[in-house]
C-alpha positions in Angstrom: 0.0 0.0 0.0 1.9 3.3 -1.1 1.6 5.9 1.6 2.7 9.8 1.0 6.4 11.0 1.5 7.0 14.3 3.0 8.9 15.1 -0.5 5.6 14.2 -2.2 6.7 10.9 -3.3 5.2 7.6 -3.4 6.9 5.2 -0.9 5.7 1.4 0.4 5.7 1.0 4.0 6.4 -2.2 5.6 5.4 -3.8 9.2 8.3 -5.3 11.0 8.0 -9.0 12.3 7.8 -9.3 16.3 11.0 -9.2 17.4 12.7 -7.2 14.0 12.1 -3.5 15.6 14.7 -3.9 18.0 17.5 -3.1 16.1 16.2 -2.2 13.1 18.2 0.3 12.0 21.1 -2.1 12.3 19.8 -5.2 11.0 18.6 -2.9 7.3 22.6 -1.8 7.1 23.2 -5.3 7.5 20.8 -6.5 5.1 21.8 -3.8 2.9 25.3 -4.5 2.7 24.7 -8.6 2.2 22.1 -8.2 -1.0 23.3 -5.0 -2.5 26.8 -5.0 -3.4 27.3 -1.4 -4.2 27.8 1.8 -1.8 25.3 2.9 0.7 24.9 6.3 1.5 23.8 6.7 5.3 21.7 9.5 6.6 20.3 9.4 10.5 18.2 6.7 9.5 17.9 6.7 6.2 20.0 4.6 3.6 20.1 5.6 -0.4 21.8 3.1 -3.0 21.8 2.6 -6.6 21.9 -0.8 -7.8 21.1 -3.0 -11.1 17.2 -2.1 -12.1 17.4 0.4 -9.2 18.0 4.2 -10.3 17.7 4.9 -6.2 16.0 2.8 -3.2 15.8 5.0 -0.4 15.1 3.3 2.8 13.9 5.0 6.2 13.7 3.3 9.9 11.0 4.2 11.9 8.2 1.7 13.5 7.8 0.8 10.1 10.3 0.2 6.9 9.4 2.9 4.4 11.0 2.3 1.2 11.3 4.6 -1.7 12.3 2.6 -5.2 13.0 4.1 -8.7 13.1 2.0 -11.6 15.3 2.3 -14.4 14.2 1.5 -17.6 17.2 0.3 -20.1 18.5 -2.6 -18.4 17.9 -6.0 -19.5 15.6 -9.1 -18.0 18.8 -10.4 -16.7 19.3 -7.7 -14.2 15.8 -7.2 -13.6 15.3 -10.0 -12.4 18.4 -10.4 -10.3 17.2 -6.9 -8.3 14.0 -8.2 -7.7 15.2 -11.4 -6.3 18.0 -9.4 -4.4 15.3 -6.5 -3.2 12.9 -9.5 -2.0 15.6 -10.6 -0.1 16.5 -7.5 1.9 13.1 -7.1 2.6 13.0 -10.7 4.0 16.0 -9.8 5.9 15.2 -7.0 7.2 11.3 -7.5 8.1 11.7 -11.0 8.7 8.4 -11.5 6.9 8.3 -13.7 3.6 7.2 -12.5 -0.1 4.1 -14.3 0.7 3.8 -13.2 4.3 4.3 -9.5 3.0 1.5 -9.9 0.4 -0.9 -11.3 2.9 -0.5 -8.6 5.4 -0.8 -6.1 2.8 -4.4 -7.8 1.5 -5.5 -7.7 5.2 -4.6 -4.2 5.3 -6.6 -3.7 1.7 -9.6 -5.6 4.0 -9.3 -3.8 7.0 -9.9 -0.3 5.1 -13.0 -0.6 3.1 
C-alpha cells in the first residue's frame, strides 16, 4: 500500500516481524550491505543506493520500513530480475516476513480499510 512521502513521493511502507524493531536500524545496514553489493549512503536513519534495475532505493527506519524505489528502464531481463530477487531478499532480511507473508498482510490491510 503506497503511503505519501514528505517530498511528495510515493513510498511502500512495511510492518516489521515481532521481534525485528529492536535493532532495526542495524539489522537494514546489514541487510543492505549482504544483497546490495554497491555503496550505501547513510543519513540518521535513512539509507540511499543505486543498484542493477534500481536508479535509487531510499530506505527509512521508523516503527515501520518505508521504502522509496526508482526504476530504471534500459536494463535488460537479466538484471531485472536479479534486483527483484535481491530487493525481495532485503526485505526478508530486514522485516523478517516472507514475499508471501508481506502480500498477505498487505491484502488484510486492503480488507481492514473498506
Amino acid at each position: 500500500m503506497p503511503y505519501a512521502s514528505f517530498r511528495g513521493d510515493l513510498i511502500q511502507a512495511y510492518t516489521f516481524k515481532r521481534g525485528f524493531k529492536k535493532d532495526a536500524g542495524q539489522r537494514v545496514a546489514k541487510a543492505l550491505e549482504e544483497c546490495f553489493d554497491t555503496n550505501i549512503t547513510v543519513r540518521d536513519n535513512e539509507y540511499t543506493l543505486s543498484y542493477g534495475a534500481l536508479k535509487a532505493l531510499t530506505v527509512t527506519v521508523g516503527d515501520q520500513l518505508f521504502v522509496e524505489t526508482e526504476s530504471r528502464a534500459d536494463v535488460s531481463n537479466d538484471v531485472i530480475a536479479d534486483t527483484n530477487r535481491r530487493f525481495r531478499e532485503f526485505l526478508n532480511r530486514a522485516t523478517g516476513y516472507t514475499a508471501k507473508e508481506r502480500a498477505k498482510k498487505a491484502q488484510d490491510a486492503v480488507k481492514r480499510s473498506d
